[in-house]
C-alpha positions in Angstrom: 77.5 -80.3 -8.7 81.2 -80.9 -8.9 83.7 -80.3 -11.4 84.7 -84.0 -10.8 80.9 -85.5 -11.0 80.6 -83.2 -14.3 83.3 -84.9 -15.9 82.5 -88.5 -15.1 78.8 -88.1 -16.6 80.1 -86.8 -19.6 82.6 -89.6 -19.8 80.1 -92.1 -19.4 77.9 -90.7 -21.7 80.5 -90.7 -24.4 81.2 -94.3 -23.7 77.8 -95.0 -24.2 76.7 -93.3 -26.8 80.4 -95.1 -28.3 78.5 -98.3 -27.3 75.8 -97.1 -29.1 76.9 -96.4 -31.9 78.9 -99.5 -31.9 75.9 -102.1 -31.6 73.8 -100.1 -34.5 77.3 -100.5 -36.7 77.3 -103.8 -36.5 73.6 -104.7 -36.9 73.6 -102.5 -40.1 76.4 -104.5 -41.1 74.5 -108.3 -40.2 71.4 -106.6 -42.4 73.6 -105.8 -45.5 75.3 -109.3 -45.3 71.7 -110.8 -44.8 70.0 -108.8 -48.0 73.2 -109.9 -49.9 73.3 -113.9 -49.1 71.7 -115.8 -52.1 71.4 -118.8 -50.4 68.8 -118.4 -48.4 65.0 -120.2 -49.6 63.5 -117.0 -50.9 61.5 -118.1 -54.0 58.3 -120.4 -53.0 54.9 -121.2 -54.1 52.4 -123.7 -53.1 50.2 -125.5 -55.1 47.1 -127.1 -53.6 45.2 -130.2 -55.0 42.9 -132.8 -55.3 44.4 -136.4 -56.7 41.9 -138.7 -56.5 38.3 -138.2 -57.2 37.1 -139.3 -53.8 38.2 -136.7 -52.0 37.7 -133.0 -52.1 38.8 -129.9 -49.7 42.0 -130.1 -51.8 44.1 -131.1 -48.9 47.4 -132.2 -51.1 49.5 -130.2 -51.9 52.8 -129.1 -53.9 55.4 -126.3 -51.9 58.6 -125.1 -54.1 61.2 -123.6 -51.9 64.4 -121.9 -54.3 67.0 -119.7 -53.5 67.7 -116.9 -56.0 69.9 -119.4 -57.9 67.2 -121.5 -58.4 68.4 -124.2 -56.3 66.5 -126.1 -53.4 63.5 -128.3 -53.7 60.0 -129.4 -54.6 58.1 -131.0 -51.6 55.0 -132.7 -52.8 51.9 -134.1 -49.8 49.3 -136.4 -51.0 46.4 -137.0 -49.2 43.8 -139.6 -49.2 41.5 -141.7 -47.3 43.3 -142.8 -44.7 47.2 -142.1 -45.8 49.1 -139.3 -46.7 52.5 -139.6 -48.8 55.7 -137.1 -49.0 57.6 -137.1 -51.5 60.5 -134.5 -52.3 62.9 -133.3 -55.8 65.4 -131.9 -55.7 65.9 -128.4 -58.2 69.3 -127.4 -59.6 69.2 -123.7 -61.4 65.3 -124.2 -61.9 65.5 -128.0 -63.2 64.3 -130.9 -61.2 66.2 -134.1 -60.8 63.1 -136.0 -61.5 59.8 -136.3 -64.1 57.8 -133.7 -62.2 53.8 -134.1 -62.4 51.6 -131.2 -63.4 50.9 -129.4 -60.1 54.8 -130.3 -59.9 55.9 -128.2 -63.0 53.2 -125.2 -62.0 54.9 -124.9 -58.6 58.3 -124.5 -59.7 57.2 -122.1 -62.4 55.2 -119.8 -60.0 58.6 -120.2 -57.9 61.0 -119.0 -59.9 58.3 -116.0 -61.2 58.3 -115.1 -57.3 
């Protein structure tokens, strides 16, 4: 093989092992930022329920979603013959905005443990 051929592999592995390197810089640097952001809904726990005595299988439910702040909310489902309901709080450094009901309280709790 040639001088000349020699020298333009080894060029263009340099640029791409420069490329490389480059690429895995920069995702390392999106993973710090990522494990640093706080605002992100890391904290959650859900809650599952019956409300009314005739039904069973539990199929309400409560879901607290927080950021490590303990800001973001409390989505509640409640099922029963025929309808379900949604209702959402909203939490501000672990206090709702509104009365919370039982399964309510032992969501956000189990949230901001998590």
């Amino acid at each position: 093989m040639s001088l000349l051929w020699e020298a333009v592999i080894f060029f263009l592995l340099a640029a791409w092992t420069a490329v490389l390197t480059y690429f895995t810089f920069k995702a390392y640097q999106i993973l710090q930022y990522k494990s640093s952001d706080t605002s992100g809904l890391r904290h959650w726990s859900l809650v599952r329920f019956n409300p009314f005595s005739d039904t069973g299988g539990e199929q309400s439910f409560v879901i607290a979603l927080l950021n490590d702040s303990g800001d973001g909310l409390i989505i509640t489902s409640l099922h029963g013959r025929g309808v379900a309901r949604f209702y959402t709080k909203k939490v501000t450094k672990g206090l709702a905005d509104q009365e919370l009901s039982t399964e309510e309280k032992a969501a956000l709790a189990q949230a901001l443990k998590s």
